[in-house]
Structure formats: structure tokens, C-alpha cells
N, C-alpha and C positions, 0 to 999 in steps of 0.2 A: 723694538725694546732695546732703550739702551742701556750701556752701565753707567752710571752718572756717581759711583765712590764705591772702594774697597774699603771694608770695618772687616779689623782680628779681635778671635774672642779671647779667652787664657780659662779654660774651663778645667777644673779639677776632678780627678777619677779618682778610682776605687786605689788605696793604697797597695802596696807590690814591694815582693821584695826581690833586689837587685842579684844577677847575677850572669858571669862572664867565664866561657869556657871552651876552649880551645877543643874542645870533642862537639861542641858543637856544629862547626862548620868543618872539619875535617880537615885533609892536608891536599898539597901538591905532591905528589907521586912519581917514577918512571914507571908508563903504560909497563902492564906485564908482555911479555918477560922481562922487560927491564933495557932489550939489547936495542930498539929504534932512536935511542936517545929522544923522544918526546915524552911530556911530561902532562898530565890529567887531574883530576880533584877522584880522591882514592874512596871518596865513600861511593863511587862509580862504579870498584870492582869489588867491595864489601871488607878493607881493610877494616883493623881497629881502629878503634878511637885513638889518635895519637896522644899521647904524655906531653903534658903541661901546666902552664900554670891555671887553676879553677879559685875562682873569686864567688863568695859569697855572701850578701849583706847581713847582720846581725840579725833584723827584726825587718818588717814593711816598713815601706815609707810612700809619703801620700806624691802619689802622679798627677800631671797636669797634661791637658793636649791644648794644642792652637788652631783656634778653626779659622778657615777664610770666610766674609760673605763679602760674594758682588753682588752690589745694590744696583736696580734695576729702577730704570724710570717706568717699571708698569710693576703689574701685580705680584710677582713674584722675584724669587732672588735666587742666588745657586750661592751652594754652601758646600764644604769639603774640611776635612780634617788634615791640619799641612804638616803639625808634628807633635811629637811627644815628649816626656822627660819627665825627670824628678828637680829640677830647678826651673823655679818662674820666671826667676830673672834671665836666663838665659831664653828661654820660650819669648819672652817680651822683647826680646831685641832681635828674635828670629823675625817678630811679627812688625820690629819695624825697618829690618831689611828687606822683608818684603815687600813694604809700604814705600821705602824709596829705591828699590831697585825694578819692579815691577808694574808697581799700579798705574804709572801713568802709560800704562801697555796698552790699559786695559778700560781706563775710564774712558768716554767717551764714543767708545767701537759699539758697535751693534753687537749684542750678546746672542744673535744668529748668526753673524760671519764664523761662524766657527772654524771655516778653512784660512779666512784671512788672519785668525787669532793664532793658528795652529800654526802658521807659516812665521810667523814673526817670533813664537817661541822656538821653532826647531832652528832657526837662525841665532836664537839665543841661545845656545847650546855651544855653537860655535864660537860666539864674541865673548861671551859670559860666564861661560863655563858651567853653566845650568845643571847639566846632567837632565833625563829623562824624567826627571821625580817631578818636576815644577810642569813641565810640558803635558804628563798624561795627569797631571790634577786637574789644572786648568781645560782641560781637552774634555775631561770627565763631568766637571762642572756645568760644561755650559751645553751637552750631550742630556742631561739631565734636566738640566732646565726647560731647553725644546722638549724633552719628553713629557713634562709637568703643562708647560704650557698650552701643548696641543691635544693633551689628557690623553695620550696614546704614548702604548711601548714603545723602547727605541727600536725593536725591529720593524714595527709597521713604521714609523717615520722613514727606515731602508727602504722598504717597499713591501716586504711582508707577500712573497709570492707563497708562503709555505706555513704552516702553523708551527713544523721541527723540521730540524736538520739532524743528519748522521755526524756522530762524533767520536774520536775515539780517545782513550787515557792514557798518560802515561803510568809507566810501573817501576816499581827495582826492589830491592830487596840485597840484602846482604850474601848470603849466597844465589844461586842459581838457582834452585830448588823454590829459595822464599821469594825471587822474583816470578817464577812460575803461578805460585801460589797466589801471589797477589794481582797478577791478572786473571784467574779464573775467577779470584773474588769479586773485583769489580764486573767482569763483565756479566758474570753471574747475577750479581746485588743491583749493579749500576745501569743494567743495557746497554753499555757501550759496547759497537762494531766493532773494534779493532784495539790494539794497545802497540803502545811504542815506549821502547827499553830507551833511557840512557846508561850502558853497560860501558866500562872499560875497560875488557878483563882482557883485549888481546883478540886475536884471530882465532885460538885455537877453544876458548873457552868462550867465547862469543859465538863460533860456530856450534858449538855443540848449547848453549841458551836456545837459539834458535831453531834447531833439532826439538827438543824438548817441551817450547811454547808452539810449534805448529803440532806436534804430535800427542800434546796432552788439549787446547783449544779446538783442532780440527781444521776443515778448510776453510771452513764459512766466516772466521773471523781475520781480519784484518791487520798485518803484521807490519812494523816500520821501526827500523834501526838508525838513533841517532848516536851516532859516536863521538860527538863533539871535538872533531880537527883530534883525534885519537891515533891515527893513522900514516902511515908512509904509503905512497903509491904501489907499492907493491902490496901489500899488507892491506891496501882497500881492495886491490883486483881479487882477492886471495878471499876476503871475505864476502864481496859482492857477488863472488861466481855461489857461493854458499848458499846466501839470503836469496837468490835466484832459485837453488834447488828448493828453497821451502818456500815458494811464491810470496816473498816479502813485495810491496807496494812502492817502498823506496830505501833507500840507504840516504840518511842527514850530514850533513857536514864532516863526511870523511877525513878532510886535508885543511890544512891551513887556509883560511878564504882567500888569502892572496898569492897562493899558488896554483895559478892560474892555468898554467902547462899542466902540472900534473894533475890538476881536474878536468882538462881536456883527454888527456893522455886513458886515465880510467872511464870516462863517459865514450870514447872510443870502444874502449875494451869491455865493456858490459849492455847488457840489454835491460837491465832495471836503473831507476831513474836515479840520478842524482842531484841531490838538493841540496843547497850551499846560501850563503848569505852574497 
């Protein structure tokens, strides 16, 4: 099945009204206490909303999306949603930069090589400046397709040795308390085995999170601390030896990925696992 033309649609949605605000996304921070000099996104350790400017539109106004379809020389097609807005005209020229930046990637290739198509976008990432967004659409697409075509989910197209798998959720919450709280809910509500905090409150209130989610869940649930590159080498050993006494499963991105030493240095020093990019 090949792809033989790329067609954008300009389809219009339920009208919305616009708005932009600086508490939404939170701020950059110094990790508490303040003294490692590294820096974190503070809605990590339940700061406020930081002060700024909040934009809001008068009334709704009518939204539009762009969809992709690759057309397919056999029966079916794969279709994806590439982007949104409140201006056509801008959406229209998104859909014809896609048309001449990409489609002739695409026309032509077997709409099964999915690793040959995948390989030529993550290489456009690099020449192109792609970013991720274009690569897991397209990725998603044609994922879908084979699922369509062979009228099987895409986990039995994997191979399907299992009807489920164990999984577990992330959580957080603005204090400690309300991160607690919202993993006894999920795992309560959800069946999830395990929950994994991104917390960045620091060593000393990170360890006592974890005190409090192993001793309010129990043993049987499944514990993992990602700190997102939070940490100085001492400051991971410091809370690693912690997440050890409440049998954490692993400690995440500790340290800067590219500190490379001092992620040897701490997987030296502890017996629970460390996992990095």
C-alpha cells in the first residue's frame, strides 16, 4: 500500500474564547532551598501562581483545525489533526508548508515501512528543525493505518503475548499532603501498581513525600521518584539512600544528562537504580 498524494483539510470547530496566562505554565525557580544554584519549573514543589500578565478575549471566536490525509493506493487512508487556530489564513499556509516541505517524503514510500519513514523524519529533526510534533503525527498515522488495515489493535500487530500489562501513574499535587492524596485516588479509582511523583521540593521535603506515600499506600504499591536533573551529586546520594529505606524501584533523572561523572559517581554509591536519558 502505497501513498501516491498528501490532501490538507481547513475544517472549522466549535467557537472559543481565547486566552493566555502566565499561571498557567508556572515559572523557573531555585530548587528549594535555594542554595544548589540549580533551577526547576516551580509548580514541581507547589509554588503560586506567579504574577503576570493574564489576557483574555472579549467574546468566542470561531476555531479552525488542519487535518493531514495520506492517500493511499489501496483502500484505506490515515488521517491526523496537524494544527489549530483562530485564523484560516494562517492554518492554509501551515497546510501548504507542509505540502512543500514534506510530502514528497512521503508520496511514493510504502505506507508500511514505517521504520523507513520514521528514520527519515527523526533525521529531519536535525536538517530541518522539525521538532518532535511532525515526527510522532506522522509515526501515529501510519501506526493506525496498519491497525485499520489488518483490522487488529496495535498491540496484537506488537505481538500481543498478554491481553494487560501493569502500569503505573504519575502524581503531584501542590502540597505534599495533596500529592499523597492523589495517588491513593488513582490507585484506588485507577488500578494502577505504582505512582511516580515529579516533586522538586529538595532533599529534605522530598524525603519526608516519600515517608508518607510508602506509609500511607503500604508495601504492595510500587514507588519511583523522578526529579527532573533537580539535584547535585551529593543531594542525589542524600536522597537516594532515603528512597532506598522506603523501597523505591528507581530514582529518574537525578543530575544533568550530561553529567556523566557524577551519574557514575552516584550509581557507585547506591543500590537502587538510576535512570537518566
Amino acid at each position: 500500500m502505497h501513498i501516491r498524494d498528501v490532501k490538507c483539510y481547513l475544517l472549522q470547530g466549535e467557537p472559543a474564547t481565547r486566552q493566555e496566562s502566565c499561571g498557567a505554565r508556572g515559572s523557573i525557580a531555585p530548587v528549594p532551598p535555594g542554595i544548589s544554584g540549580l533551577l526547576t519549573h516551580d509548580q514541581g514543589f507547589g509554588a503560586v501562581d506567579p504574577e503576570g500578565f493574564t489576557f483574555t478575549g472579549e467574546e468566542p471566536e470561531p476555531t479552525y483545525r488542519l487535518m493531514i490525509r495520506l492517500v493511499t493506493d489501496g483502500e484505506l487512508d490515515a488521517y491526523a489533526n496537524y494544527a489549530t487556530g483562530y485564523n484560516p489564513r494562517e492554518l492554509e499556509w501551515e497546510a501548504k508548508a507542509f505540502l512543500a516541505r514534506y510530502a514528497h517524503m512521503l508520496i511514493g514510500v510504502d505506507a508500511f515501512d514505517r521504520e523507513y519513514i520514521w528514520q527519515r523524519f527523526w533525521m529531519a529533526q536535525r536538517f530541518m528543525y522539525t521538532g518532535r510534533g511532525l515526527l510522532d503525527t506522522i509515526d501515529r498515522m501510519l501506526w493506525d493505518l496498519a491497525s485499520r488495515s489488518a483490522r487488529l489493535p496495535i498491540y496484537k500487530l506488537l505481538g500481543a503475548c498478554r491481553e494487560s500489562v501493569p502500569a503505573y501513574c504519575n502524581v503531584g499535587g501542590r502540597t505534599i499532603d495533596d500529592l499523597v492524596a492523589h495517588a491513593v485516588k488513582r490507585v484506588e479509582e485507577e488500578g494502577f501498581i505504582g505512582c511516580k511523583d515529579h516533586s522538586y521540593r529538595g532533599v529534605k521535603d522530598n524525603g519526608e513525600m516519600a515517608r508518607k506515600l510508602r506509609e500511607t499506600l503500604g508495601d504492595d504499591i510500587l514507588l519511583f521518584h523522578d526529579a527532573v536533573e533537580s539535584y547535585t551529586v551529593e543531594e542525589a546520594i542524600k536522597i537516594g539512600r532515603v528512597l532506598e529505606k522506603y523501597h523505591y524501584r528507581w530514582i529518574e533523572e537525578p543530575l544533568q544528562d550530561y553529567d556523566i561523572m557524577g551519574l557514575k559517581k552516584l550509581c557507585d554509591a547506591l543500590d537502587l537504580p538510576v535512570l537518566t536519558l
